[in-house]
C-alpha positions in Angstrom: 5.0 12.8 3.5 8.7 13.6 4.0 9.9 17.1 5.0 12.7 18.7 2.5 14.5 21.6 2.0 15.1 24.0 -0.9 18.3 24.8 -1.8 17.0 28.7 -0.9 16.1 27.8 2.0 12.5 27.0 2.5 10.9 23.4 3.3 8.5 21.6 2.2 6.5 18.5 2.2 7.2 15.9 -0.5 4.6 12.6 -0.9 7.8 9.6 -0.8 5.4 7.6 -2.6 5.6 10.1 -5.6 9.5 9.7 -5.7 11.2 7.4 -8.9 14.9 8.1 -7.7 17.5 10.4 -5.8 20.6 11.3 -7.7 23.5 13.7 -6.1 25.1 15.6 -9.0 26.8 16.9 -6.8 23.2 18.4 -5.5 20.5 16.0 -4.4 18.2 15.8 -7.3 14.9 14.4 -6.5 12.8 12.9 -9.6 9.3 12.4 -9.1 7.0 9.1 -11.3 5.7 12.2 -13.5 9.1 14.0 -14.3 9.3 16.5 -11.4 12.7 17.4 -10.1 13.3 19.0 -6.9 16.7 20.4 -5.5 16.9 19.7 -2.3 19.8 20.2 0.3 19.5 17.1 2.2 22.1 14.5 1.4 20.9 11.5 -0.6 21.4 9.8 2.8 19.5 11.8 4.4 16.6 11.6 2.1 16.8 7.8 1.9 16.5 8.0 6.2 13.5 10.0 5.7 12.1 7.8 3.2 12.1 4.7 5.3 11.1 6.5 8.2 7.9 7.7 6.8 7.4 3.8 5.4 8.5 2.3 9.0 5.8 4.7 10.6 2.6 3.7 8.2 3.6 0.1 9.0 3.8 0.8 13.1 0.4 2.2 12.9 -1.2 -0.9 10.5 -0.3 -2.9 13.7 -2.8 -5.7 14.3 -5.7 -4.1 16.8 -6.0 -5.8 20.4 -6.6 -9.1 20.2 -9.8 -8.6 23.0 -11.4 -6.6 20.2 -11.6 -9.2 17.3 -14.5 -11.0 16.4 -14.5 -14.9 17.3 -13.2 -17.5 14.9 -15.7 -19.6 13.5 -14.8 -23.0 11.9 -14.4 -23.2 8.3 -16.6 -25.3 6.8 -15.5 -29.2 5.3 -15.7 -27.8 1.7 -13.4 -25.1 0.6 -14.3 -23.4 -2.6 -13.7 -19.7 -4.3 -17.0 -20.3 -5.7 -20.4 -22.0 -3.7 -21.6 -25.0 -5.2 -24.5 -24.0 -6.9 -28.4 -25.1 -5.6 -28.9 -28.7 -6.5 -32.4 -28.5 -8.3 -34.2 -31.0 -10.2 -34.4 -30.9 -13.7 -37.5 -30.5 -16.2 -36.2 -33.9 -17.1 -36.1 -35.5 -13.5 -39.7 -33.8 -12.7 -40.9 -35.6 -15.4 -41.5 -32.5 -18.0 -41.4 -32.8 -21.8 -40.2 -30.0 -23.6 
């Protein structure tokens, strides 16, 4: 979430992922996905800075964990396949059954 300001004053917490576009007419206009529009007195700059900050820090902390923590890597095996191969079984036919 990115911390904005009223144009009376008084802040507020706005979820950036919520957030269509920014226009300055001249006051920074900020149009949420469902039609929500927020005056805010923060530049447009100012709200694109906080913007990527908040997106810069939720990729810091997705950081890969230490390395001494991770599982070992087992070989893959010779056949790769979205699917198994299904059970080879013998058929009524190769077991000799008549239908």
């Amino acid at each position: 979430m990115i911390s904005l300001t009223r144009l009376s004053g008084t802040t507020f917490l706005l979820n950036a992922d919520l957030v269509e576009r920014v226009d300055c007419t001249p006051d920074t206009v900020v149009t949420l996905v469902d039609g929500t529009k927020y005056l805010v007195s923060e530049s447009l700059d100012q709200v694109l800075a906080a913007v990527v900050d908040y997106r810069a820090a939720i990729v810091a902390r997705a950081g890969l964990p230490d390395a001494g923590t991770l599982p070992p890597v087992r070989p893959h095996p010779a056949r790769l396949a979205a699917v198994p191969p299904p059970e080879r079984r013998p058929t009524d036919r190769q077991r000799g059954v008549t239908p």
